[in-house]
C-alpha positions in Angstrom: 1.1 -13.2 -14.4 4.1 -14.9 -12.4 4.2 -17.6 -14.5 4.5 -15.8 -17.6 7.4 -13.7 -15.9 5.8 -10.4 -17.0 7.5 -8.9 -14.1 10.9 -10.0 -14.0 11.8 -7.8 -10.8 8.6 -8.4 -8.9 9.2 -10.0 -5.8 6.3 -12.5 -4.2 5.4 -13.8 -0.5 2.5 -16.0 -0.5 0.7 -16.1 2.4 -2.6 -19.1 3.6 -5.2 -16.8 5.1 -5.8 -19.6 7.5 -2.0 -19.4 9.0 -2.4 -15.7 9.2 -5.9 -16.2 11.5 -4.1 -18.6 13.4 -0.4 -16.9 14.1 -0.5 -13.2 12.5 2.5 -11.8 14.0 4.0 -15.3 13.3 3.0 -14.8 9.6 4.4 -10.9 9.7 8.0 -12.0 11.2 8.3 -14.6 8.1 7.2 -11.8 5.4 10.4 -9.0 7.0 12.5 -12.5 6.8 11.4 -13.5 3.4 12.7 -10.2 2.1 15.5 -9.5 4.8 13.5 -6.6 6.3 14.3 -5.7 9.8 11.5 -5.4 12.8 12.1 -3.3 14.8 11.2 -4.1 18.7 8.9 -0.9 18.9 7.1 -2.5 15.5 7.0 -5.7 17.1 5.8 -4.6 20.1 3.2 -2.1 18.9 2.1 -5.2 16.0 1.8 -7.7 19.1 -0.3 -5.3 20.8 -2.5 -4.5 17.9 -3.2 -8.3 17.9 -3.8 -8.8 21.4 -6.1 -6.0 21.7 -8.0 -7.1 18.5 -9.3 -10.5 18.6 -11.3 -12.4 16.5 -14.8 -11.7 17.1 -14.1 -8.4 19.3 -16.6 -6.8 17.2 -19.1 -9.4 16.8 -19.1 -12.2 14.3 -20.0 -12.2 10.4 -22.0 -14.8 8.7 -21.9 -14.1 4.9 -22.9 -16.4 2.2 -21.5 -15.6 -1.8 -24.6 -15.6 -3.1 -26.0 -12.7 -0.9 -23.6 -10.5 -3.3 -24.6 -12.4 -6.6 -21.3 -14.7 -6.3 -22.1 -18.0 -7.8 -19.3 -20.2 -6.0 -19.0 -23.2 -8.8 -18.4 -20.5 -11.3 -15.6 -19.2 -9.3 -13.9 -22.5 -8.0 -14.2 -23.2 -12.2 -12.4 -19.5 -12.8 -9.9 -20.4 -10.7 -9.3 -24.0 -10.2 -5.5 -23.6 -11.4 -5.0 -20.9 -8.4 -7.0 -23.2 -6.2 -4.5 -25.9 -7.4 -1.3 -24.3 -7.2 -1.8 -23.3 -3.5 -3.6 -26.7 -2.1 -6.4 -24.9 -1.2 -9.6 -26.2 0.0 -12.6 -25.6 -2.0 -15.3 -24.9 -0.2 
């Protein structure tokens, strides 16, 4: 675990799935920055196009609930209430 420092040399980028649906290439530039990694223009370029060509929804839109793969949500939220914590995220 992070906390525990069990990986002294590990290095960590947290990313919010919802800024990632909302910017991705916004979200990909901050990752190379956050561990002074170049992108290259071609990368860039090719990654922008990937997006624009990909939209959400492009192949139809999915409606899944947890329990239709025996997911009980309350025991998870319970699981993981300190990761839910940590990262302000909204239970759902």
């Amino acid at each position: 675990m992070r906390e525990a420092g069990e990986h002294p040399d590990a290095l960590f980028y947290d990313v919010q799935f919802g800024d990632f649906v909302t910017d991705q290439f916004a979200v990909v530039e901050k990752i190379y920055a956050a561990f002074d990694l170049p992108l290259p223009d071609d990368a860039a370029t090719r990654m922008r196009s990937f997006i624009a060509d990909n939209p959400k929804g492009k192949h139809g839109e999915h409606q899944y609930q947890p329990e239709d793969f025996g997911v009980n949500p309350t025991s998870v939220r319970d699981e993981f209430g300190a990761y839910i914590k940590r990262f302000g995220l909204r239970p759902s």
